[in-house]
N, C-alpha and C positions, 0 to 999 in steps of 0.2 A: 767454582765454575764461572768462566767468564761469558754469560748472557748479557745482551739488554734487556732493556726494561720489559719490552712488549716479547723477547721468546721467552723470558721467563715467568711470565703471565703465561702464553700461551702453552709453556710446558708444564707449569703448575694444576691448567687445564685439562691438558690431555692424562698427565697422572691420574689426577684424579677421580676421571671418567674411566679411566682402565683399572684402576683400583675400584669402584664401584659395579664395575664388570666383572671384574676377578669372582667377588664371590666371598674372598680369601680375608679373614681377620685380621686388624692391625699386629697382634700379638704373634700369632702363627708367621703372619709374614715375615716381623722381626728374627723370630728364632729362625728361620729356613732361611733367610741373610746372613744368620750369625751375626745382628746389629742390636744396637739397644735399643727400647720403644722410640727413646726423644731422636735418634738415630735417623728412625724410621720416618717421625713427625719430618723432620729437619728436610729429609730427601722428596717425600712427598708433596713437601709446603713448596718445594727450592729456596730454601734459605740460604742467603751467605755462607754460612756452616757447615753446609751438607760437605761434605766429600764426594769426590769427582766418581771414584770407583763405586760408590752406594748409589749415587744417583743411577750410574748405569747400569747396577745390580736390580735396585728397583725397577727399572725400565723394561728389563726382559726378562725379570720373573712375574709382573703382572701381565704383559704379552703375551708369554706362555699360556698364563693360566687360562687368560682371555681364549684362547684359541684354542685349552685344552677342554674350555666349558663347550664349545661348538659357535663359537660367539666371535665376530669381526670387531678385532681391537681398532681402536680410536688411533691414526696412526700418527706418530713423532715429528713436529716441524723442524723441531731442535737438534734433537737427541737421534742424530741421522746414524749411519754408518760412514757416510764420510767423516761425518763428526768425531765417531768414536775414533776412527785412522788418524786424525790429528790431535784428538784429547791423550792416544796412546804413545805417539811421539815424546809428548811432553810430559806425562804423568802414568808410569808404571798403573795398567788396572789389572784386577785381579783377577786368574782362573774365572773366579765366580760371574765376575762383571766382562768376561770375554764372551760366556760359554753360548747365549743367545743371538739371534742373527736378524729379530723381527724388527720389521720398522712400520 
């Protein structure tokens, strides 16, 4: 995924804080992805590594969950829906990584 320096800090961030909102286990999360842990590690961290569709899989199944607790997710500077419109041009995402809408 091609961020700079500062929205990948910033989405590293905001992950974060929505994954500590979730509630939701690293493990559990993994299997409900269909990703491996370091997978998991890899998208949550934004590492180089990650893959574009996990990253975006990550993103709105912790949003969900965040809003499925009764809880105001931390919302995406990055990881927009304009964004996904353009990351979708260039790189097929999956079902899984379409099916959410929150930002």
């Amino acid at each position: 995924m091609s961020l700079t320096p500062d929205q990948r800090t910033s989405t590293r961030d905001e992950l974060r804080r929505n994954f500590e909102l979730s509630g939701v286990e690293p493990e559990q999360a993994a299997r409900v992805l269909e990703i491996s842990q370091s997978e998991f590690w890899e998208a949550l961290e934004v590492r180089e590594s990650a893959r574009r569709e996990t990253l975006w899989a990550l993103r709105d199944y912790l949003w969900d969950l965040v809003l499925g607790r009764g809880l105001q997710p931390v919302r995406y500077t990055a990881l927009t829906e304009s964004r996904r419109q353009v990351d979708a041009l260039w790189f097929p995402l999956s079902p899984q990584s379409r099916r959410h809408r929150g930002e």
